[in-house]
N, C-alpha and C positions, 0 to 999 in steps of 0.2 A: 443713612438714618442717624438723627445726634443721637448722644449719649444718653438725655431726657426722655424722648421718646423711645427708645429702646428700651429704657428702667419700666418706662410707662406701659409700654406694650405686652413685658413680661410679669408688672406688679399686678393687671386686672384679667391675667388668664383663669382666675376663680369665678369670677364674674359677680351680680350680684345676689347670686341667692345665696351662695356666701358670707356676704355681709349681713344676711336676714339671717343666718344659721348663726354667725358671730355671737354670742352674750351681751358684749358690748357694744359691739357697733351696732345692734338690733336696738339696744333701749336708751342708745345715744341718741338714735332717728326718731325711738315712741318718742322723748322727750321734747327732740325738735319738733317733731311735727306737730304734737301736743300744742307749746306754746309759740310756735310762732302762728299757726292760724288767731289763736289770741294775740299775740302781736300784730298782728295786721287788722284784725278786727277793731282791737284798740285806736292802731294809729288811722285808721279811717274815720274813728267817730275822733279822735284829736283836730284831725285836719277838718271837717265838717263843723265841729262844737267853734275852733276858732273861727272858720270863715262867718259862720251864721251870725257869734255873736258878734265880732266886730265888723261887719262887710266889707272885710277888707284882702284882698290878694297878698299880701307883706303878713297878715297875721297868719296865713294859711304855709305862706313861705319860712315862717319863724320856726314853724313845728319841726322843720328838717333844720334849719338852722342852729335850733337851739340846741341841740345835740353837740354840735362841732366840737366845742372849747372841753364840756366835760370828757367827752372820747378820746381827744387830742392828748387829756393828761392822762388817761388812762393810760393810753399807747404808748408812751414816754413816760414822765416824770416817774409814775406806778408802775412801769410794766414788768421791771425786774422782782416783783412779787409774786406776779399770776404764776408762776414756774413752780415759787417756794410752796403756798398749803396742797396738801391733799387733793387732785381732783374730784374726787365725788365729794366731799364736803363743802369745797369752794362751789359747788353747781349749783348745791343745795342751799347753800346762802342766799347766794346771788339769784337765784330764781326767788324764794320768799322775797327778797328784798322788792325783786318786781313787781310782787301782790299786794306790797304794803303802798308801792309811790302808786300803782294804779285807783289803790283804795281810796286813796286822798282826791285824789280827780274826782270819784262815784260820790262820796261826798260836799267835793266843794266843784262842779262841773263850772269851772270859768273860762275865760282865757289867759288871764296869768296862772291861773291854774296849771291847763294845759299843758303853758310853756316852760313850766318847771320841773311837770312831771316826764313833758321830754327831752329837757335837760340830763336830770338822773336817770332814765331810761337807755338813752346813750352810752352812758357810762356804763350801765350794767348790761349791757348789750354786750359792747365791747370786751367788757371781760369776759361775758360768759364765752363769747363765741372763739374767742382766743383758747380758755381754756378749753373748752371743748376741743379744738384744734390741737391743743396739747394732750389731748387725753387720745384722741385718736392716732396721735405716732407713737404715745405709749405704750399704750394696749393692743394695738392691730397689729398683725401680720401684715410685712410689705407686700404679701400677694392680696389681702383682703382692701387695704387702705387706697389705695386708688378709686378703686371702684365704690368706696364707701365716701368719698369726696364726691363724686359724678353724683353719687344717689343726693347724699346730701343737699347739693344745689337743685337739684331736679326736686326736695321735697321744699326747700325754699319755696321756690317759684311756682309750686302752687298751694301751696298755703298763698302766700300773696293773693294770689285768683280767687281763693275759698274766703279769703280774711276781708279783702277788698269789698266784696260781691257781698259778702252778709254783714261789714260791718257797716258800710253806706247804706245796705235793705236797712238794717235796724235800725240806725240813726234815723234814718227821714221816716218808717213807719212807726217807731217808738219813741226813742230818744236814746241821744248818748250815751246817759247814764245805764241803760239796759248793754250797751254792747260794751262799755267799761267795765260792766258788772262780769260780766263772759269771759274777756279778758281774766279778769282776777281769779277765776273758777280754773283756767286753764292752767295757770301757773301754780295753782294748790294740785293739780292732777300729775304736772311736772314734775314737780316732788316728789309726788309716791314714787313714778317710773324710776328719777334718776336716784332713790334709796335703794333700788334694787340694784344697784351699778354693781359688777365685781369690783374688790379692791383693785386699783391701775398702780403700779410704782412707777412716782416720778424715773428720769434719769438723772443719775448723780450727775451734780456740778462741783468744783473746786471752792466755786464761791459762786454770790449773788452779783449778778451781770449790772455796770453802769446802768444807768436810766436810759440811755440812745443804743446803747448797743445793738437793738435789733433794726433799728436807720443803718448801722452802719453796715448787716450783714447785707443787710438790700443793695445799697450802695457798694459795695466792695464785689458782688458775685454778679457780673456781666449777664450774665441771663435773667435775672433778678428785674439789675439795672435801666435794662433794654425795655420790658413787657410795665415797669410798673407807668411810666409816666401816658400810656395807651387806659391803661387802669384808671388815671386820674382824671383823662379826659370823659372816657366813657362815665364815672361816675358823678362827674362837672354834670353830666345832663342825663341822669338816671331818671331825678325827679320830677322833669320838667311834667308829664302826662297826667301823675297825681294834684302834679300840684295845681294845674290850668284847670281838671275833669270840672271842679264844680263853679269855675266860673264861664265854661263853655255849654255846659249843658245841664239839662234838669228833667227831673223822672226819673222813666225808668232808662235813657240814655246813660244816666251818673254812674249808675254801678259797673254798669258793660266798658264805659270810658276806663274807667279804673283798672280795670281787668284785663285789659287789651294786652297791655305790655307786658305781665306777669304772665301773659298766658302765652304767649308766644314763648317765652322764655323757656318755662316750663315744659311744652310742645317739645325746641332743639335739643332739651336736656335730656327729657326724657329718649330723644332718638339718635343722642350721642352716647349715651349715659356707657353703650359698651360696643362701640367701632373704638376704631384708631385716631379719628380724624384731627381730634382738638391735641393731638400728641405732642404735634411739631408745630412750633411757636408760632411760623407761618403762614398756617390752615389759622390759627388763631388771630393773626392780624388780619386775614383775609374776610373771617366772620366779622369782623371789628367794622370792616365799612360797609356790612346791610344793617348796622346799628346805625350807620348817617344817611344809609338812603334811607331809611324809613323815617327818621327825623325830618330830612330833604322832601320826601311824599307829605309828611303833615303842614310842610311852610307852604304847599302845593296847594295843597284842600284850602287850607285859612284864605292863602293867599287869593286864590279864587273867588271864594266863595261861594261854593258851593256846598250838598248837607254835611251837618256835623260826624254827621253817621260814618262820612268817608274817613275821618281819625280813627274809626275803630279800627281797620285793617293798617292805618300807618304805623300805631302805634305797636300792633300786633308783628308786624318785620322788622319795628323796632326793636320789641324784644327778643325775635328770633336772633338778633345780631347779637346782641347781650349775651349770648350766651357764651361768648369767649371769652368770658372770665373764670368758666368752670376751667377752662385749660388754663388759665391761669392760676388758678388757684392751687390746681394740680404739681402745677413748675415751680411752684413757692413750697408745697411737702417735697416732692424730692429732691431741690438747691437749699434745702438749710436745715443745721444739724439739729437733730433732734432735741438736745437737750437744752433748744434755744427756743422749737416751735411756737410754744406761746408767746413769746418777747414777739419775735415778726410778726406771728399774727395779729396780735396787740395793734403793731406797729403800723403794719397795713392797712388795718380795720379803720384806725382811728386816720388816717391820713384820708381815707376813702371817706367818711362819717364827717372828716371836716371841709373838704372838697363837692362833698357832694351838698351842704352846708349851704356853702359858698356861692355853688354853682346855682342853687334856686334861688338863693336872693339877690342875685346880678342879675340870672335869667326873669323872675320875675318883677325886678325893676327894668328890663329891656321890654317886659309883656305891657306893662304901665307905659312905657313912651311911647311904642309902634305897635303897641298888640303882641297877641300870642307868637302870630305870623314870624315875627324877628327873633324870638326864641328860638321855636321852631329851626330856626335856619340859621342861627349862631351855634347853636346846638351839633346840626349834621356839620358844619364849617369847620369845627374843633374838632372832633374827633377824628374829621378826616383829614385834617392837618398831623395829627398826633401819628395816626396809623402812619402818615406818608414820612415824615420823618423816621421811621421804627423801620419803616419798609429801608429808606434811602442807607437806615446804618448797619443792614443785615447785608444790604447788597455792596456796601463798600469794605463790610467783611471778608463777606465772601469772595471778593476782587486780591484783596489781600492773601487771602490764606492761597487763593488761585494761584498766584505768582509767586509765593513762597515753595509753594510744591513743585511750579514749573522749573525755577530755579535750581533747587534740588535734584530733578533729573538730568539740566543740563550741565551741570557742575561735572567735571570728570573725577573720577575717584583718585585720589590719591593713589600712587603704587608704593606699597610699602614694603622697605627694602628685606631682603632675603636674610634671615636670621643666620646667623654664623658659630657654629658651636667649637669653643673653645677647647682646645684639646690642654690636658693638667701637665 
């Protein structure tokens, strides 16, 4: 067993009603749960309000796009900040701030609108979720905080399912501006919860960390190193499902299309959320490619031709794959030092946020020249490239340390010569 999994396996022996018993990690989740159902509500009627009012695939792909660039400074140029205020009052900001960029959208409902609001929504995403990361290795208990990460993803992923499912109801039976308005309610209720925060004390630093510094812990810590560029691929084609649902289908298909991924997701999390299995890197590269066959099963349907219906289950094993990033996430709290957590997470978020960016507007200019179909199957192609590579440097590890060891048994010991006591 490595050293990871071992930390892992003895940090979630509390399990999770522990982390409900916790003070903090209890109204760190009301908070999450609170507002990211609003965030997904929101960015369902975003992605809806753009495609409707320009008919266009590219303005639907911009809404994840637009994010990239402000998260990216977040994660870098800023991120040696998120560490310095306070965390309950930095939560508290940055959530109002989300009520005010949403409020502007419910007022001016356009699509430059949109694109601006998630632009800065990006950004304050980014920091919250950072910080928030940083408040959870401050305040937790190493037996409580594992499993407070598992839950946390697992409350993710279906808020996604809940945000998805009622923000596209309400757009298409109401209108955007009612499921923006929702959004905005949510992040005032965020508030109240995360006022109730206990005080968290930072951990001291010497000083305020370079602007890259948390690249370079990534970079420098081999296990880090290995899982993130799997990370990048998986999130290259996170989006592709949201962003195709509403030029593939219509009704009440839209919302179930939407939901498929998140819900699977949420489904493995919820049934990992406290086994062993996402412990050891391995198990997590191996979940990594039902993240491409299920991608690989949607290039299948398209490519067919057969009902659209058959993506719901594609995308549904797609998310189940996905959820190797909860072990992921877990292996990035326990290889970096605390009193850096946020700088990484920062770090992470925003390399994820601008890849994932990227990744829908390549992939949806590939849907523009050959159809969905090509995405669909550039999509499983990468990832399963990514995995196989990650596989190929574990196992040419493992050959090494193999023959290092072997080595060492076959070496003879040195005989060291018979000590000789001097007589005065």
């Amino acid at each position: 067993m490595s050293h990871t999994a071992y930390r892992a396996k003895h940090l979630r022996k509390r399990g999770i009603q522990a982390v409900l018993r916790d003070p903090t990690s209890a109204r760190l989740l009301g908070a999450q749960t609170i507002s990211e159902i609003g965030d997904f509500v929101g960015l369902a009627a975003l992605l809806l309000l753009a495609y409707h009012k320009s008919g266009s695939l590219v303005a639907t792909a911009g809404i994840f796009a637009a994010r990239s660039l402000p998260s990216l400074l977040v994660g870098t140029v800023f991120s040696g900040w998120l560490d310095v205020p306070p965390r309950r009052t930095a939560l508290v900001w940055l959530t109002l701030a989300g009520a005010a960029v949403t409020t502007a959208v419910v007022v001016f409902p356009t699509t430059a609108a949109a694109l601006v609001a998630a632009a800065l929504l990006g950004a304050i995403r980014t920091a919250a979720s950072s910080v928030t990361g940083g408040a959870a290795v401050d305040g937790l208990d190493d037996e409580v905080r594992a499993s407070y990460f598992a839950l946390s993803s697992s409350v993710n992923q279906a808020s996604q399912v809940i945000g998805f499912v009622a923000g596209a109801t309400v757009t298409l039976l109401i209108s955007a501006r009612a499921a923006l308005g929702f959004d905005v309610v949510t992040y005032l209720f965020a508030v109240v919860v995360l006022w109730t925060l206990p005080a968290i004390a930072s951990r001291p630093r010497r000083r305020r960390p370079p602007p890259f510094h948390g690249v370079k812990i990534i970079a420098s810590t081999p296990i880090l190193a290995l899982v993130t560029p799997v990370v990048w691929a998986t999130v290259f084609a996170t989006a592709v499902p949201e962003t195709f649902a509403a030029s593939l289908s219509h009704g009440s298909q839209l919302p179930v299309l939407m939901a498929a991924f998140p819900l699977g997701t949420s489904v493995m999390a919820g049934f990992l959320a406290r086994r062993e299995f996402l412990d050891r890197v391995l198990n997590q590269l191996m979940l990594a490619l039902l993240f491409a066959v299920g991608f690989a099963g949607g290039a299948v349907v398209l490519g067919v031709g057969v009902s659209r219906w058959l993506l719901v289950p594609a995308n549904f094993v797609a998310g189940l794959g996905s959820t190797w990033t909860v072990g992921a996430r877990t292996t990035f709290a326990l290889n970096t030092p605390p009193e850096h957590m946020a700088q990484v997470e920062a770090a992470a978020i925003s390399s994820n946020v601008l890849l994932e960016g990227l990744g829908v507007l390549a992939l949806a200019a590939i849907g523009q020249q050959v159809g969905p179909v090509g995405s669909y199957a550039f999509a499983a192609a990468l990832v399963s490239l990514a995995v196989a590579v990650a596989l190929g440097v574990v196992r040419a590890r493992f050959r090494v340390e193999s023959s290092v060891q072997r080595s060492h048994r076959r070496t003879p010991k040195k005989r060291e010569a018979p000590e000789v006591e001097l007589a005065d």
